[in-house]
N, C-alpha and C positions, 0 to 999 in steps of 0.2 A: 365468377372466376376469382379464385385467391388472388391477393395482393404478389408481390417478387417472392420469393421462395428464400428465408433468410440461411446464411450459408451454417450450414450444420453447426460451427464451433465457434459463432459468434454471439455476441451479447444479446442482441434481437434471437437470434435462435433459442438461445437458451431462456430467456424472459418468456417465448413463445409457451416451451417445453413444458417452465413450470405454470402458467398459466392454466394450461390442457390438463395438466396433473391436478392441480389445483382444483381447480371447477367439475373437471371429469370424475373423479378421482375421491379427493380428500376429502370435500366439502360431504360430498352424498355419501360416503360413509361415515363420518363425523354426525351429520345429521340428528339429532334428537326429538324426541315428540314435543315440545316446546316449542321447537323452531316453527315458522310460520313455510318453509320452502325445503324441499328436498331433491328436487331433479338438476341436473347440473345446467342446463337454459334457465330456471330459475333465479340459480346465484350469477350467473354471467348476466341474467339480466339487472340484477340487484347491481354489482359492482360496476360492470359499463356504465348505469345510468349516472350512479356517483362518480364516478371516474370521470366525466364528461360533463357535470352539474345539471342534467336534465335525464329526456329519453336519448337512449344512445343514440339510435338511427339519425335522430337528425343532427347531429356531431359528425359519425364516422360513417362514411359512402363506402358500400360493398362489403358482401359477405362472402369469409364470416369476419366477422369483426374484428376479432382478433387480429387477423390478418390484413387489416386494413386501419387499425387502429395507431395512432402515432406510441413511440416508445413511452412517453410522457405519462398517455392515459392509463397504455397497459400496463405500466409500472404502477400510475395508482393505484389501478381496479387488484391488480395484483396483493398491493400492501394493505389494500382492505380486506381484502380474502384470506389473508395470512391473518387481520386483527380478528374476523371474526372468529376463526379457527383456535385462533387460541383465546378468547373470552374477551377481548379489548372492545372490539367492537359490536354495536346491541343489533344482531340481523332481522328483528324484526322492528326495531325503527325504520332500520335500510327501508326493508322491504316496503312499508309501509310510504314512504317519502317517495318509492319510487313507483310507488302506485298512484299516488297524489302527482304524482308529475304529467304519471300517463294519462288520467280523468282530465287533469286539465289542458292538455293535449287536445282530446277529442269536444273540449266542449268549447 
């Protein structure tokens, strides 16, 4: 079950908005042979886990995330997704760190 339902013309709403645009959206058309990730659970999952300094899930309770995610994180995971988008930030270290989280996770 989603989190409150943020009200259509608020700041949460709109962080939500671009968020979905962002990851939905941007990221997987932007997408290059290069990149190491193309589906949009991919970069949500890249950016939540930096966004939160590990795996998301055990940060942010209930999904989906977004939606459950404090203003804070989803702003980070946000401005990281705006850096990779425009070349600031290296998505396949992301990715990579955030694989090395997960490994170490299950071990």
């Amino acid at each position: 079950m989603p989190g409150p339902p943020a009200e259509d013309g608020s700041a949460r709403a709109r962080l939500e908005r671009r968020w979905r645009d962002l990851t939905d959206r941007e990221l997987p058309t932007a997408a290059r042979s290069d990149w190491p990730v193309r589906f949009n659970h991919c970069f949500q999952r890249i950016l939540l886990d930096h966004a939160t300094g590990g795996v998301w899930y055990d940060a942010i309770e209930g999904r989906p995330a977004y939606a459950y995610a404090s203003d804070a994180v989803l702003s980070r995971a946000t401005a990281l997704g705006e850096a990779v988008l425009s070349g600031e930030a290296d998505l396949r270290q992301l990715n990579e760190q955030s694989l090395r989280w997960r490994y170490a996770r299950r071990a």
